[in-house]
N, C-alpha and C positions, 0 to 999 in steps of 0.2 A: 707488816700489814696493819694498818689501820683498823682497830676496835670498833663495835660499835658505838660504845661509850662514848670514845675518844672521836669522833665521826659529831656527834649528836652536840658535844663540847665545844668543839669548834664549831659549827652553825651557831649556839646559841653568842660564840664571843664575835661573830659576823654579825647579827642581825641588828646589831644599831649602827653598822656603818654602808652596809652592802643596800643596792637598790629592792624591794620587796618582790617576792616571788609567790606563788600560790601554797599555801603552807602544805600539800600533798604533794608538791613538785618534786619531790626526792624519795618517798613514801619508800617504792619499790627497793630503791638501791638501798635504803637503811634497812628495811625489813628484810631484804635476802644477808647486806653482811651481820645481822647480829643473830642471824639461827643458820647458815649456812656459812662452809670455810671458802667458797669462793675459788679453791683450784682448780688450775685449767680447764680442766676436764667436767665440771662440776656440774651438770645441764640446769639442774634446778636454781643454782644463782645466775649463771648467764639467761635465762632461760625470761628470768624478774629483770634484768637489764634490757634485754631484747623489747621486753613490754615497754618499756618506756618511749620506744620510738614510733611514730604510726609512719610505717614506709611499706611501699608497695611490695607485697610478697609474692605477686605474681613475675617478679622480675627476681632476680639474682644479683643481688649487685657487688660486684668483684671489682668496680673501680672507684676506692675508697682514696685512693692516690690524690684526687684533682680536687673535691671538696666534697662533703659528707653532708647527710641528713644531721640536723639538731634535734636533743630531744624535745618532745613535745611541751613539756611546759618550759623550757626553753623560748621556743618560739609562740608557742602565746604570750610568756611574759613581755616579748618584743612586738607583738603585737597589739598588746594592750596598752603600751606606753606607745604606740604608733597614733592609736585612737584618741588616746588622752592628746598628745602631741596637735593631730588636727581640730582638737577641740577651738584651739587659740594659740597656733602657733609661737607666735612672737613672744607669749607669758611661759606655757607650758615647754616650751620646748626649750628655753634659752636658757631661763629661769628657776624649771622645777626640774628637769630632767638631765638635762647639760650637766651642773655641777655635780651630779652622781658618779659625774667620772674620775674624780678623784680616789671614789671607794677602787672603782674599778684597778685603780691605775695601782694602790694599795696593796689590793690582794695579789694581782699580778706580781709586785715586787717581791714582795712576801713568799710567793709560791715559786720566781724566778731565785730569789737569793740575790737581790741588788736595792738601792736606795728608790722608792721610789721617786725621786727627784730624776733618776735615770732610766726611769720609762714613758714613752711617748705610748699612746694608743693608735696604730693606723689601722687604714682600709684592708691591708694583705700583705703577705711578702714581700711583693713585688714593690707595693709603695716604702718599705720600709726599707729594698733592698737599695734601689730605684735614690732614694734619699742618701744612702751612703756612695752611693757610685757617681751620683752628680754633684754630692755636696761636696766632694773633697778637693780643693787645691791641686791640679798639678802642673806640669810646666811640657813643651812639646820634649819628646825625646824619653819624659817617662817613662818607667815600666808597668804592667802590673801585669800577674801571674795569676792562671785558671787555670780548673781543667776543660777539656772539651767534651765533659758529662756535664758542666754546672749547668744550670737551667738555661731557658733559649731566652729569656726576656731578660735574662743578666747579660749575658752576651750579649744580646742585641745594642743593650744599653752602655756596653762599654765600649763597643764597633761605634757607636756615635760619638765616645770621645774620641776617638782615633779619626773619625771624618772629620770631630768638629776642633781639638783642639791638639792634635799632633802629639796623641802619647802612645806608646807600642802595646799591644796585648800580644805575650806569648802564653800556648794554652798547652798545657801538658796530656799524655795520655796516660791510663795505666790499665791493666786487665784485668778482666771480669771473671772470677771472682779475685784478688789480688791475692797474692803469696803470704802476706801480711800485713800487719799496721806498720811495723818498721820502713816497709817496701814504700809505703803512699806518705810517708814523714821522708825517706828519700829522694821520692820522685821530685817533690818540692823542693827540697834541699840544692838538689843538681842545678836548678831550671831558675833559681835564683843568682841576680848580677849586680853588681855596683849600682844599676842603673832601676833598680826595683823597689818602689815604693809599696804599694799593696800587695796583697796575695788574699784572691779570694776562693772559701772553702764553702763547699755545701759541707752541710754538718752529716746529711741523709742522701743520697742521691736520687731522683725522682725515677732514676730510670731501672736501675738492681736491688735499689735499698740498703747502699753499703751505706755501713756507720764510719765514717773518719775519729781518726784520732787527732782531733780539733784543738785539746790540751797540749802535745804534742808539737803539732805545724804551729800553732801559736809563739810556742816558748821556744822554739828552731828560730822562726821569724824574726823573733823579738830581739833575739842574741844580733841576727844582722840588721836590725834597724828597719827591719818590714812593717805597717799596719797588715794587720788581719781582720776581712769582713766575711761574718759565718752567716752565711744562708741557711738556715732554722726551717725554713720552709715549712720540709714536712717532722720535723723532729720533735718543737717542744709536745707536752702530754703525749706523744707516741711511746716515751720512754724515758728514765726519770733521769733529770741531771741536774746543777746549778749555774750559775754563773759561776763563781768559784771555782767549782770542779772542771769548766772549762778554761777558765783562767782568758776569756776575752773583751775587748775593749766594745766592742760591735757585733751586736747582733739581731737579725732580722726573722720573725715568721708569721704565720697565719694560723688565726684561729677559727677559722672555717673548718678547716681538717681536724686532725687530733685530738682537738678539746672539746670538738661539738657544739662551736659556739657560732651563732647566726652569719649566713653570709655576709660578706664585706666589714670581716675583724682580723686586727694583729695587732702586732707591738715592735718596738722597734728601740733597742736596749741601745743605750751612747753613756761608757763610762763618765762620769762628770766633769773630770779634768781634761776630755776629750771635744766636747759640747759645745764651744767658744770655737775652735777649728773647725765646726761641720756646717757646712750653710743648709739651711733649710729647702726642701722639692719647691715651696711656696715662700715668696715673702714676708718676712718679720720685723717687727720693730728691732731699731738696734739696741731697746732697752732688753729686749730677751735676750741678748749675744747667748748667755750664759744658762738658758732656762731649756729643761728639757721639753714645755709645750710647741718652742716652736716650730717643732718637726707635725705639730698638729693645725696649722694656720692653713687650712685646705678650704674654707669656704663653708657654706651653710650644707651642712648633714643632721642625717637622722641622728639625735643620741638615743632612739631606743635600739638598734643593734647593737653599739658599744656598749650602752648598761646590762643588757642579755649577759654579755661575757660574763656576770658578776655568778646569776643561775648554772653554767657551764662549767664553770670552776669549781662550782659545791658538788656538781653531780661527778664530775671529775675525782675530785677528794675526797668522796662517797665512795669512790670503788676504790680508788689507791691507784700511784702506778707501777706496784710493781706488780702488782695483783691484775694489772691492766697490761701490762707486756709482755706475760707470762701468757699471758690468753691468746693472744694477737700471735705469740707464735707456734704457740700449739696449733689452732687454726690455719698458719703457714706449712708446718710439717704436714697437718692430718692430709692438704695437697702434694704436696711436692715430694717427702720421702716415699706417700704410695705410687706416684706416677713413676718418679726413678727406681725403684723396685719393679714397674710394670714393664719397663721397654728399654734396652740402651741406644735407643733412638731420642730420649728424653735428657736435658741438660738444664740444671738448675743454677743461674747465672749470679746468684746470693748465697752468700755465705750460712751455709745449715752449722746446728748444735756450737754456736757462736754469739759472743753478746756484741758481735759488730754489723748484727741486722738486726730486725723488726717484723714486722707485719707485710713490707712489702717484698716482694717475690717476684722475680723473671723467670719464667719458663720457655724453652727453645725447645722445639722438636724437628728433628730431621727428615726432612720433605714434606715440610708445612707450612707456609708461608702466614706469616703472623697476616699482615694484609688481609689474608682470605679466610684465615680459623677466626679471627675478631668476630667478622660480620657474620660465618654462619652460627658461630655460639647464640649471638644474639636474633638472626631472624628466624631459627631452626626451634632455639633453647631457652631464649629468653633471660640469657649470659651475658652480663655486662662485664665488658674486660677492655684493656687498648692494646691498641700494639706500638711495642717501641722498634723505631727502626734507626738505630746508629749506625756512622761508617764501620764502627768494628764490632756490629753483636747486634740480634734483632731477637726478639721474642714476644711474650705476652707477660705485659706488668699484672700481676693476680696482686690486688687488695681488698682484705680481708677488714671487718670494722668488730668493734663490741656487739652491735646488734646480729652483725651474721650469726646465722645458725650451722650447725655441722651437717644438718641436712642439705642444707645451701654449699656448702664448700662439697661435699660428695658427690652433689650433682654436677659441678663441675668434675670433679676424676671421673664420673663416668662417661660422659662427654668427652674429654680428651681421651680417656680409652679407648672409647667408640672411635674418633677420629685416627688413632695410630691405627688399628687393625682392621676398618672400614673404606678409610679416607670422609672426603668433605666434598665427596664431588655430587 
């Protein structure tokens, strides 16, 4: 875990290159890690984390899953280069705030473990994934390999090769919670044919929070001449990895989620020697063949939420992550091992006392239909939760953030308590 010293070191070797932030913008998270150890458990350091966000504490918000609160000087910094921005568009915004994105794209590299020459900045996931799934070359008759957990708008978007240009998608299944990592490297293994170009992996799943072994399905793949594109979605800053340590060509997420950084941000990682093969979502000069911006040629956008990213990352690096996923699951356990202790009517659909989840969590209860527990949590309790309904497994996705409080995850068990031995009716 990161020092305070070491914390305080790094901000000062960022600030002649990173966009400016309000110099109390981190105030809290330094002041809790250099007098406080910051474990799990620790109220009084999460407690200084928590402050940093202004979100409504008359709700509960347990779906951290889809995109998250930023913290507050976060989004004023993005706010304030909005205003600067309208002062004069065409100078401010093109001119003085635009090219800030290099810092941005910098530290990202830096914090991803890649060149930045191989990082693009996009809107979200989905444009980043969206880019790999229509940028690629294939031919009718192609293969390419899912599962039928990866997201619906990857699917969607591969269902339109198959209308538009005749390539096959076969989608694998596997069980919740899976028997192993080995299990989910074979399930891919089996379902792979001569005729198999891609295999795409979420890295997280949106809907259990399994962690794939990404490393793994890559280096399987790689032996049979597969590409592999890793849907990052909800993974990066949820919990710490590199590029390296995944050992992938492609990779896609959002930084709405995990990093806390302003709506409509990602990245979208393309090895170098890869880059020249991937066509761009938007048209590009053919002098970029080779340049990882032109995964960025999307038209006139704001660059103050992409410069934001640069805030989100300090405050990020500020806590650590491992100090950050340590928390996120304790916060998982302090629900889920007290409800399955409570009732064996209760089934936890994510892998407990395992580094192959996170922070998010599927809870099932028998003779409760997610459908109808979502909505009275929230018009009863004021319980923000969703419900996942797959062909093989339905429940409630429970996500948990930094700023949650444990008072907040309790009121949920006691809710679900209430509901096993009251009902919802």
């Amino acid at each position: 875990m990161s020092s305070r010293r070491a914390f305080v070191q790094s901000l000062a070797g960022m600030g002649a290159t990173l966009p400016m932030f309000r110099p109390d913008a981190i105030r809290r998270a330094v002041r809790a890690t250099g007098r406080l150890d910051g474990a799990p458990d620790d109220e009084r350091y999460w407690g200084e984390i928590q402050r940093a966000f202004d979100t409504d504490r008359t709700m509960v918000n347990l779906n951290n899953g889809g995109v998250c609160p930023t913290p507050t000087h976060v989004l004023d910094q993005m706010i304030g280069d909005l205003r600067f921005s309208n002062e004069l568009p065409v100078h401010h915004m093109w001119n003085v705030l635009e090219p800030r994105i290099e810092s941005v794209r910098r530290e990202l590299a830096i914090d991803f473990g890649c060149d930045p020459e191989e990082m693009a900045i996009t809107r979200n996931a989905s444009e980043a994934l969206e880019t790999l799934i229509l940028g690629r070359d294939l031919q009718p008759g192609d293969e390419v390999l899912v599962t039928n957990q990866n997201y619906g708008r990857m699917l969607t978007t591969w269902d339109q090769r198959v209308r538009r240009d005749g390539i096959v998608v076969n989608a694998v299944s596997f069980p919740v919670p899976p028997p192993s990592q080995e299990h989910l490297v074979e399930v891919f293994r089996r379902a792979i044919t001569p005729r198999t170009k891609i295999l795409e992996v979420t890295h997280i799943t949106n809907l259990t929070g399994q962690i794939f072994p990404v490393r793994e399905i890559t280096a399987m793949a790689a032996e049979r001449g597969v590409e592999v594109f890793v849907d990052g979605a909800h993974a990066y800053a949820h919990f710490p990895f590199t590029r390296d340590e995944l050992g992938v060509d492609f990779y896609g997420t959002s930084l709405h989620k995990w990093l806390l950084a302003p709506i409509g941000t990602g990245f979208l990682y393309v090895r170098k020697s890869r880059i020249p093969g991937l066509w761009p979502l938007m048209a590009a000069p053919e002098k970029m063949n080779d340049n990882i911006r032109k995964y960025e040629e999307i038209g006139t956008h704001p660059a103050a939420n992409h410069n934001a990213i640069a805030a989100a990352l300090a405050f990020h690096r500020s806590i650590g992550g491992e100090r950050k996923i340590a928390r996120l699951r304790y916060l998982r356990d302090r629900w889920a091992k007290r409800l399955l202790a409570f009732s064996p009517r209760v089934r936890v659909l994510t892998p407990l006392d395992s580094p192959h989840a996170g922070a998010i969590g599927l809870i099932s209860v028998e003779g409760l239909e997610p459908s109808k527990l979502t909505p009275w949590l929230m018009e009863k309790h004021r319980i923000v939760t969703v419900a996942i309904n797959h062909k093989e497994f339905s429940g409630l996705r429970i996500t948990p953030n930094v700023y949650t409080t444990v008072e907040e995850v309790d009121r949920f068990g006691d809710m679900i308590e209430r509901a096993v031995t009251q009902g919802i009716g």
